[in-house]
The first five atom37 places (N, CA, C, CB, O) and aatype in JSON, in Angstrom:
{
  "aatype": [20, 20, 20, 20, 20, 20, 20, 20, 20, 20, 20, 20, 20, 20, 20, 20, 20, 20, 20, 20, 20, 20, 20, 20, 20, 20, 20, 20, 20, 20, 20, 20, 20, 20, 20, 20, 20, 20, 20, 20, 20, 20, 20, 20, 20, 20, 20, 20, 20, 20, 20, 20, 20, 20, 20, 20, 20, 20, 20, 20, 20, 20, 20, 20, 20, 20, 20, 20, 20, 20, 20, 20, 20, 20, 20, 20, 20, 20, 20, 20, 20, 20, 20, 20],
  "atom_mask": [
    [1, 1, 1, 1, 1],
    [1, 1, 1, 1, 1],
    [1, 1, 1, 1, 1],
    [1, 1, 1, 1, 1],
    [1, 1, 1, 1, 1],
    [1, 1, 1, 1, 1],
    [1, 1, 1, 1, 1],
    [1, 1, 1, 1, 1],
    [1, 1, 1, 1, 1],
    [1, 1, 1, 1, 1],
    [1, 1, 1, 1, 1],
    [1, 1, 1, 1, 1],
    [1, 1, 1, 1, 1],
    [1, 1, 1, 1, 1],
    [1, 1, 1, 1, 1],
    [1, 1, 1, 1, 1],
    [1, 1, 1, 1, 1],
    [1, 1, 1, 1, 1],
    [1, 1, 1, 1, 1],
    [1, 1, 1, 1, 1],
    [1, 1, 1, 1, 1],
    [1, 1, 1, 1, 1],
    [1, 1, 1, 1, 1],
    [1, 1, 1, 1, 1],
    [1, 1, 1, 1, 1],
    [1, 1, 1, 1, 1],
    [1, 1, 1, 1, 1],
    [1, 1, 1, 1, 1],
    [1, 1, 1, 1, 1],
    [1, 1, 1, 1, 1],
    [1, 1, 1, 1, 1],
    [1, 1, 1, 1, 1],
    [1, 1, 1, 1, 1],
    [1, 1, 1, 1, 1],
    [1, 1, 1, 1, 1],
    [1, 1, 1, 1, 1],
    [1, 1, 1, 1, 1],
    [1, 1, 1, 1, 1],
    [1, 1, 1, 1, 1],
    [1, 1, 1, 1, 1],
    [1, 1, 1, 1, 1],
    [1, 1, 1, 1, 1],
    [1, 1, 1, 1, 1],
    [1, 1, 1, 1, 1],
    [1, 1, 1, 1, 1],
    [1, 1, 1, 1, 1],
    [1, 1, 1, 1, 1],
    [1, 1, 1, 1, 1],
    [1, 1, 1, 1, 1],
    [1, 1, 1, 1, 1],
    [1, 1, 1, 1, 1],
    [1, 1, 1, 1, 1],
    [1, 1, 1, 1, 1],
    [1, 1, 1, 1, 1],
    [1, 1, 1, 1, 1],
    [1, 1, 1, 1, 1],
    [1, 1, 1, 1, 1],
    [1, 1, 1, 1, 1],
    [1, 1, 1, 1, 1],
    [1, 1, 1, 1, 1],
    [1, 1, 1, 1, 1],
    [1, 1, 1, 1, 1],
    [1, 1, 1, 1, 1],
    [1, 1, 1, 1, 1],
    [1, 1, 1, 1, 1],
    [1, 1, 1, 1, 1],
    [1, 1, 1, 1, 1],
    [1, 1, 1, 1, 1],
    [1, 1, 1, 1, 1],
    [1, 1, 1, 1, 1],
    [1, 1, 1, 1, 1],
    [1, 1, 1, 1, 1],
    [1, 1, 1, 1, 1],
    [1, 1, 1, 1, 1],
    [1, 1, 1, 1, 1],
    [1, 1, 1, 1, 1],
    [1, 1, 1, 1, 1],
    [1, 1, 1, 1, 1],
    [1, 1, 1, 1, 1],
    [1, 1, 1, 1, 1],
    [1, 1, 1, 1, 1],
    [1, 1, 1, 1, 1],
    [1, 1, 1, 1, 1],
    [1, 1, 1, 1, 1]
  ],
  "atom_positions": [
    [[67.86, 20.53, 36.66], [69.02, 20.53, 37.54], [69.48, 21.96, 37.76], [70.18, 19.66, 36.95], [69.35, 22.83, 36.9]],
    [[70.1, 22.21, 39.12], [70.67, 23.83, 39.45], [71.41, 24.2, 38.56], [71.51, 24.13, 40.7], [71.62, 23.51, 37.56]],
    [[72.03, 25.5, 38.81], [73.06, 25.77, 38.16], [73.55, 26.64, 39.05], [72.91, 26.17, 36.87], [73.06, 27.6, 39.64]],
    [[75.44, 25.77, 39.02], [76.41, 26.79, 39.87], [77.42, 27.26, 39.25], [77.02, 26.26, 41.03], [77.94, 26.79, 38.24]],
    [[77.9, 28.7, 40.13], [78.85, 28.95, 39.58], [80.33, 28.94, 40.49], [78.47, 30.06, 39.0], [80.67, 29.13, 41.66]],
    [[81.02, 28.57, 39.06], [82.5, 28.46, 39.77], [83.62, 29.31, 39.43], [83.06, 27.19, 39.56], [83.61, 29.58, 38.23]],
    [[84.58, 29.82, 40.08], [85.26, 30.9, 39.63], [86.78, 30.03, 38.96], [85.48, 32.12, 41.03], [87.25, 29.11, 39.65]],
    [[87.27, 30.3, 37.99], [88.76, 29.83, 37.25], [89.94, 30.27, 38.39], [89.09, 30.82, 35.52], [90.48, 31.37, 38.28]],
    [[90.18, 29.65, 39.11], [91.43, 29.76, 40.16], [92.38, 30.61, 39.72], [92.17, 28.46, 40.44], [92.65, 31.64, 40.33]],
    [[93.18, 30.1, 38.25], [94.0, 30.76, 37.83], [94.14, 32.23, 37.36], [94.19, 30.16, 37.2], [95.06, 33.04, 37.5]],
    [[92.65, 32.31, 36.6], [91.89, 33.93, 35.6], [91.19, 34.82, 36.08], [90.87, 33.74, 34.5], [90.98, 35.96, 35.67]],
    [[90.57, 33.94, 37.56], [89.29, 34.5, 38.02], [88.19, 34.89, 37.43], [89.45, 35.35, 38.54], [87.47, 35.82, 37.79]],
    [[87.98, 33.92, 36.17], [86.7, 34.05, 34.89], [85.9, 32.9, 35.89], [87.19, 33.39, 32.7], [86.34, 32.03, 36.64]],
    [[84.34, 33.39, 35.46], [83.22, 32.89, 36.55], [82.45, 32.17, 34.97], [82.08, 34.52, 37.77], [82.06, 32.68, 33.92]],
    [[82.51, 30.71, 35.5], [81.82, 29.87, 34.55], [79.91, 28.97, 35.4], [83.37, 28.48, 34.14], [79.84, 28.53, 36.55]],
    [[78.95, 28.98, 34.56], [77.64, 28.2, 35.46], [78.32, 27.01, 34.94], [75.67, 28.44, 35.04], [78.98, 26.96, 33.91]],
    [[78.06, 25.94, 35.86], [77.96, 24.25, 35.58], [76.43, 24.07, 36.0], [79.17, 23.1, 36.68], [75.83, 24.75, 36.83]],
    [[76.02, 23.17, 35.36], [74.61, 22.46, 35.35], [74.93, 21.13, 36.51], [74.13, 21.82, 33.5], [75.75, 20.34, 36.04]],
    [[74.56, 20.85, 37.56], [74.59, 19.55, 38.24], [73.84, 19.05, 39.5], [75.78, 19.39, 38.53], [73.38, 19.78, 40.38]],
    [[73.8, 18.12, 39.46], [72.91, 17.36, 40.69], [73.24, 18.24, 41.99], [73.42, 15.54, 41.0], [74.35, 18.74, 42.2]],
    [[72.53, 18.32, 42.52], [71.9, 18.85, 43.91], [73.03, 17.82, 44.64], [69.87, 18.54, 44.28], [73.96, 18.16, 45.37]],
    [[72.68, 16.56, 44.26], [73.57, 15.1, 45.45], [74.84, 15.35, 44.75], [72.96, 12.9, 45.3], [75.59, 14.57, 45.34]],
    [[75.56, 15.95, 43.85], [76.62, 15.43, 43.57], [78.2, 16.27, 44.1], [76.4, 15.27, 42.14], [78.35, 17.49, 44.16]],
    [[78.77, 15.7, 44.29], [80.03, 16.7, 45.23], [80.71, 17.62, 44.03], [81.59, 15.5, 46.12], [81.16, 17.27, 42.94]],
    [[80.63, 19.1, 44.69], [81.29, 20.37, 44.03], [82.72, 19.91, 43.07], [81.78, 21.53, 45.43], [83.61, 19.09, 43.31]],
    [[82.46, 20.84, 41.89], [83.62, 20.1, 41.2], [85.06, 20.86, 41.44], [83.3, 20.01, 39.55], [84.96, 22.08, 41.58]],
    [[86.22, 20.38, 41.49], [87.62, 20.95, 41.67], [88.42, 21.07, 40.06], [88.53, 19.8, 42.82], [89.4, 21.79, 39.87]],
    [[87.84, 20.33, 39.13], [88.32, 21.12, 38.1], [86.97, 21.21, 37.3], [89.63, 20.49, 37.3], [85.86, 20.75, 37.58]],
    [[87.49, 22.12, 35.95], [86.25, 22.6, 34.92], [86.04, 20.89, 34.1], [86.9, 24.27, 33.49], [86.95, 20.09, 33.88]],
    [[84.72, 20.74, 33.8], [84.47, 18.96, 33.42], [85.15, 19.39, 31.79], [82.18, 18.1, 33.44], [86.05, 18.58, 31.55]],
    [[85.03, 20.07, 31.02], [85.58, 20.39, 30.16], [87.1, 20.63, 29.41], [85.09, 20.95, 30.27], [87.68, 20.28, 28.38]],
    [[87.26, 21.24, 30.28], [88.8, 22.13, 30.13], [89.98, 21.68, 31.44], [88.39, 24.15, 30.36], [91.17, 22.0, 31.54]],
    [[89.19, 20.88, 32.29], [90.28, 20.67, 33.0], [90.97, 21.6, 34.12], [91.04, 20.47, 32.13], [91.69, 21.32, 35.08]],
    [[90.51, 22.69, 33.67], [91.13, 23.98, 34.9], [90.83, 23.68, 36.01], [90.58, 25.5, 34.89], [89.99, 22.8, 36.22]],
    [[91.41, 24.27, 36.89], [91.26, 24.23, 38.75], [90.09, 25.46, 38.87], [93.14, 24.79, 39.88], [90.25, 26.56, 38.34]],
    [[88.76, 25.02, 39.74], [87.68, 25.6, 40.21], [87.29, 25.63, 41.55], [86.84, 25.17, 39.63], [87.69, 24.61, 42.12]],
    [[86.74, 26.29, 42.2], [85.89, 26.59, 42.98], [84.53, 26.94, 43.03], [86.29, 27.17, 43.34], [84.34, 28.06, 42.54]],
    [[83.34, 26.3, 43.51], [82.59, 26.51, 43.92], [81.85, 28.41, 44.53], [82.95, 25.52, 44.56], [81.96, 28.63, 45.74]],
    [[81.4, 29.19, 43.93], [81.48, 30.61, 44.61], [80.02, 30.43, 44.71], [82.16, 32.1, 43.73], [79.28, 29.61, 44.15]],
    [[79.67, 31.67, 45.82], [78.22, 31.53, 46.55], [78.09, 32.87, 45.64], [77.95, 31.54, 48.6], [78.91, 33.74, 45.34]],
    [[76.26, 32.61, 45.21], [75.48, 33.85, 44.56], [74.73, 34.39, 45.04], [74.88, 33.76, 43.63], [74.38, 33.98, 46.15]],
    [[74.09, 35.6, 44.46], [72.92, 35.87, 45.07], [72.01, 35.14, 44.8], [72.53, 36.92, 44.92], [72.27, 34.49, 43.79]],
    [[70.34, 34.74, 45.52], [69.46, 34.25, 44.71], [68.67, 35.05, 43.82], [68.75, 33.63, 45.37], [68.55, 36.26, 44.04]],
    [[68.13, 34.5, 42.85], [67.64, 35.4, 41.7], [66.05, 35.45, 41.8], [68.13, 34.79, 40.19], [65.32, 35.2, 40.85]],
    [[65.6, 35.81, 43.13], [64.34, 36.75, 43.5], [64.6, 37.7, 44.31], [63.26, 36.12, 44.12], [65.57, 37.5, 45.03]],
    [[64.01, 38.79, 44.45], [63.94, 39.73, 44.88], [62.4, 40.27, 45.27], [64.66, 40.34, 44.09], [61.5, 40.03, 44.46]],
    [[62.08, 41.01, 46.5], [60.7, 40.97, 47.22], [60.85, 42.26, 47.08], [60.37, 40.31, 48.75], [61.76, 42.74, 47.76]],
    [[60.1, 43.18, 46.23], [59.88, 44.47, 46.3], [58.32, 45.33, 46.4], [60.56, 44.79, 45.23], [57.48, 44.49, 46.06]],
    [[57.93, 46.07, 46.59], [56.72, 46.2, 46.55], [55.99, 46.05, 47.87], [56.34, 45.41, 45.65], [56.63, 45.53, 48.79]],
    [[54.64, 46.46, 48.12], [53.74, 45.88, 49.38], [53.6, 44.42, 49.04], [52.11, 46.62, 49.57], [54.28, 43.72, 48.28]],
    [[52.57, 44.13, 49.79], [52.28, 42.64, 50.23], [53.21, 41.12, 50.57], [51.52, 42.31, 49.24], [52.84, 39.96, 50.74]],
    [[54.44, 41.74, 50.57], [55.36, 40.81, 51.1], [55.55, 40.31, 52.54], [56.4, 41.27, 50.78], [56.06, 39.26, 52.92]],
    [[54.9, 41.53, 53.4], [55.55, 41.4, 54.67], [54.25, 41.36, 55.41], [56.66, 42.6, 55.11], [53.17, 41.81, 55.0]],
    [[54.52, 40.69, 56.68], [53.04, 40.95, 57.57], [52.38, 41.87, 58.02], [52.96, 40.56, 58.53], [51.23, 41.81, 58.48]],
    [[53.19, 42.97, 57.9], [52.47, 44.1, 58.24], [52.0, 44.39, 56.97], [53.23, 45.22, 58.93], [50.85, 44.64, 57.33]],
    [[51.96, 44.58, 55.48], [51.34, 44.82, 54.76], [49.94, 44.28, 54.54], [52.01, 44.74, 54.08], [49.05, 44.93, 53.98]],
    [[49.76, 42.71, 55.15], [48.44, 42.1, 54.86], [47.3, 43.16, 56.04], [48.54, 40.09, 55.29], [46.14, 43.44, 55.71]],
    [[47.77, 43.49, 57.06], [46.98, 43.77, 58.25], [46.1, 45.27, 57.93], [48.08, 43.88, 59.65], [46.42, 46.23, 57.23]],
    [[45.1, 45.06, 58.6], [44.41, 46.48, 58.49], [45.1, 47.47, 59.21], [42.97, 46.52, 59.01], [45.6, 47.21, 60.31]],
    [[45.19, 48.74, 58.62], [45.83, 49.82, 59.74], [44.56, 50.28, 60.39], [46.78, 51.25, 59.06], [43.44, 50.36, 59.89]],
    [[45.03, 50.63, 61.84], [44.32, 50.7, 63.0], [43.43, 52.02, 62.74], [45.3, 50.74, 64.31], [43.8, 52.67, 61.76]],
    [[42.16, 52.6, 63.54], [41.89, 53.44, 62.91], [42.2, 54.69, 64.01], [40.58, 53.18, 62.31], [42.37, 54.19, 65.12]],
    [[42.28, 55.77, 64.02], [43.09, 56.38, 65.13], [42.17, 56.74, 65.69], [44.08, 57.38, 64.96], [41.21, 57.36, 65.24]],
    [[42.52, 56.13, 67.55], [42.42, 56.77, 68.68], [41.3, 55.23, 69.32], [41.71, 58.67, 68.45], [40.65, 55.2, 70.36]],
    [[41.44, 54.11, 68.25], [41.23, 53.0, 69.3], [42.09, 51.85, 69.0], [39.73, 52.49, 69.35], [42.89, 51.7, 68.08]],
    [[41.75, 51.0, 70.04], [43.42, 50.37, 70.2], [42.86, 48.77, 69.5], [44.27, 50.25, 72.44], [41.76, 48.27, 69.27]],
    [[44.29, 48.33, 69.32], [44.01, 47.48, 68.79], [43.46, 46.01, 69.23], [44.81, 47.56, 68.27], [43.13, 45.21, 68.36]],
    [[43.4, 45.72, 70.44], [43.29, 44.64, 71.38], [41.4, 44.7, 71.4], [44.3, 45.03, 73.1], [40.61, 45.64, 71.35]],
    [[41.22, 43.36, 71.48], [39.89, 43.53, 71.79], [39.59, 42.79, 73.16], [39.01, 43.03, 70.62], [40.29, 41.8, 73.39]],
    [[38.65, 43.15, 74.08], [38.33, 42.68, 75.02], [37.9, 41.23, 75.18], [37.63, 43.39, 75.31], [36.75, 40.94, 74.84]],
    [[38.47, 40.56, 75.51], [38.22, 38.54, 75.72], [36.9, 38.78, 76.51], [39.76, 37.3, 77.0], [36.63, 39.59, 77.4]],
    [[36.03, 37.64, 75.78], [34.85, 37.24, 76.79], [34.99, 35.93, 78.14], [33.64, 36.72, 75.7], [35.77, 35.0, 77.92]],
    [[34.59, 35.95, 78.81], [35.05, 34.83, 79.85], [33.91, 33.67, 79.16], [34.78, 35.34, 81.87], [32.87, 33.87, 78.54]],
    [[34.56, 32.41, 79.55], [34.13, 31.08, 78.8], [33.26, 31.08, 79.39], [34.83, 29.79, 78.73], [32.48, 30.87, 78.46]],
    [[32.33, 31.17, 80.65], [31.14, 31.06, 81.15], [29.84, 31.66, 81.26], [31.36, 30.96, 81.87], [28.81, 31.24, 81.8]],
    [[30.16, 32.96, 80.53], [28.97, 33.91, 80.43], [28.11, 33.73, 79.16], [29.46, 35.38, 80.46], [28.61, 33.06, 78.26]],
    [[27.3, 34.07, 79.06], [26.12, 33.99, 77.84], [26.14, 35.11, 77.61], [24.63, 33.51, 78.03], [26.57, 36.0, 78.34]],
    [[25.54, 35.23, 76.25], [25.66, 36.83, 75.84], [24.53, 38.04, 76.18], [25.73, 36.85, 74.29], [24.46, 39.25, 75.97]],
    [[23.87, 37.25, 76.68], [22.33, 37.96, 76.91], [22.87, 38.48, 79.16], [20.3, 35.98, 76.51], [22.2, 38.86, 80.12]],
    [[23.83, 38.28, 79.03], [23.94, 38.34, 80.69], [23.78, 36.89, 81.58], [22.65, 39.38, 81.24], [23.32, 35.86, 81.09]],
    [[24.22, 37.0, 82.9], [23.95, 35.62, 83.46], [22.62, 35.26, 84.17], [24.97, 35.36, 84.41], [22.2, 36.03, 85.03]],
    [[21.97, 34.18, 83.86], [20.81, 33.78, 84.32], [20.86, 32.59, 85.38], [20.05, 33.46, 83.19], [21.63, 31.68, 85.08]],
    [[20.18, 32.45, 86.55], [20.16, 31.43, 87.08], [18.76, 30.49, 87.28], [20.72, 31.8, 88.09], [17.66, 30.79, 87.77]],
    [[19.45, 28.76, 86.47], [17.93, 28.4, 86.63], [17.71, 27.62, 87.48], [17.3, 27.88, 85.62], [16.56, 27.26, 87.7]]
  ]
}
Protein backbone atom coordinates (compact mmCIF):
# COMPACT_ATOMS: atom_id res chain seq x y z
CA UNK A 1 0.00 0.00 0.00
CA UNK A 2 1.24 3.90 -0.75
CA UNK A 3 2.30 6.03 1.58
CA UNK A 4 1.03 9.67 2.18
CA UNK A 5 1.86 12.42 3.74
CA UNK A 6 -0.16 14.68 5.82
CA UNK A 7 0.70 17.89 7.44
CA UNK A 8 -0.72 18.53 11.51
CA UNK A 9 -3.07 21.62 10.82
CA UNK A 10 -2.42 22.85 14.15
CA UNK A 11 1.93 22.24 14.43
CA UNK A 12 2.55 21.93 10.90
CA UNK A 13 4.52 18.47 11.85
CA UNK A 14 4.41 16.23 8.51
CA UNK A 15 3.33 12.62 9.46
CA UNK A 16 3.39 9.27 6.33
CA UNK A 17 0.00 7.26 6.70
CA UNK A 18 0.06 3.87 4.98
CA UNK A 19 -3.45 3.51 2.88
CA UNK A 20 -5.47 2.25 0.06
CA UNK A 21 -5.11 3.92 -3.20
CA UNK A 22 -9.47 3.59 -3.16
CA UNK A 23 -9.77 4.97 0.15
CA UNK A 24 -10.85 8.76 0.81
CA UNK A 25 -7.92 11.17 2.26
CA UNK A 26 -8.01 11.28 5.94
CA UNK A 27 -9.21 14.68 7.92
CA UNK A 28 -7.96 13.59 11.17
CA UNK A 29 -4.62 11.58 12.34
CA UNK A 30 -6.23 7.59 12.71
CA UNK A 31 -4.25 7.65 15.87
CA UNK A 32 -4.20 10.81 17.72
CA UNK A 33 -7.14 12.30 16.43
CA UNK A 34 -5.56 15.66 15.21
CA UNK A 35 -6.94 17.67 12.21
CA UNK A 36 -4.88 16.72 8.80
CA UNK A 37 -4.40 17.37 5.45
CA UNK A 38 -3.43 15.54 2.72
CA UNK A 39 0.11 17.47 1.22
CA UNK A 40 1.48 16.70 -2.35
CA UNK A 41 5.32 15.28 -2.59
CA UNK A 42 7.85 14.95 -4.68
CA UNK A 43 8.15 11.53 -6.38
CA UNK A 44 11.05 9.57 -5.17
CA UNK A 45 12.84 8.97 -8.68
CA UNK A 46 14.90 11.05 -10.22
CA UNK A 47 16.36 10.67 -14.13
CA UNK A 48 19.92 11.71 -14.13
CA UNK A 49 22.58 10.69 -16.36
CA UNK A 50 22.47 9.81 -20.39
CA UNK A 51 20.12 7.35 -21.72
CA UNK A 52 16.98 8.77 -20.42
CA UNK A 53 15.96 10.90 -23.18
CA UNK A 54 15.52 10.29 -26.97
CA UNK A 55 18.06 12.03 -28.06
CA UNK A 56 20.51 10.07 -26.03
CA UNK A 57 19.49 6.60 -27.68
CA UNK A 58 20.13 8.14 -31.37
CA UNK A 59 23.34 8.09 -33.29
CA UNK A 60 24.95 11.55 -33.66
CA UNK A 61 25.03 12.55 -37.22
CA UNK A 62 28.33 12.45 -38.81
CA UNK A 63 29.33 15.98 -40.04
CA UNK A 64 28.54 17.40 -43.29
CA UNK A 65 25.73 14.70 -44.25
CA UNK A 66 22.30 15.08 -43.45
CA UNK A 67 20.26 13.16 -41.78
CA UNK A 68 17.22 12.23 -44.07
CA UNK A 69 17.61 9.49 -46.38
CA UNK A 70 16.30 9.44 -49.82
CA UNK A 71 12.70 7.30 -50.16
CA UNK A 72 12.66 4.78 -52.96
CA UNK A 73 9.40 4.94 -55.10
CA UNK A 74 7.16 1.67 -54.56
CA UNK A 75 7.49 0.73 -58.23
CA UNK A 76 11.02 0.58 -59.17
CA UNK A 77 13.32 -2.49 -58.84
CA UNK A 78 16.62 -2.08 -57.74
CA UNK A 79 18.54 -3.18 -60.67
CA UNK A 80 16.67 -0.12 -62.72
CA UNK A 81 13.35 -0.41 -64.72
CA UNK A 82 12.85 -3.19 -67.18
CA UNK A 83 10.13 -3.70 -69.61
CA UNK A 84 8.79 -7.16 -70.38
Amino acid sequence: MPTYLYKDLNTGEIYELVQSMRDEPYTVHPDTGVAVKRVLARPGIAFKGSGFYVTDSRPKPAEGKSESKPAASAGASPSGSRSE
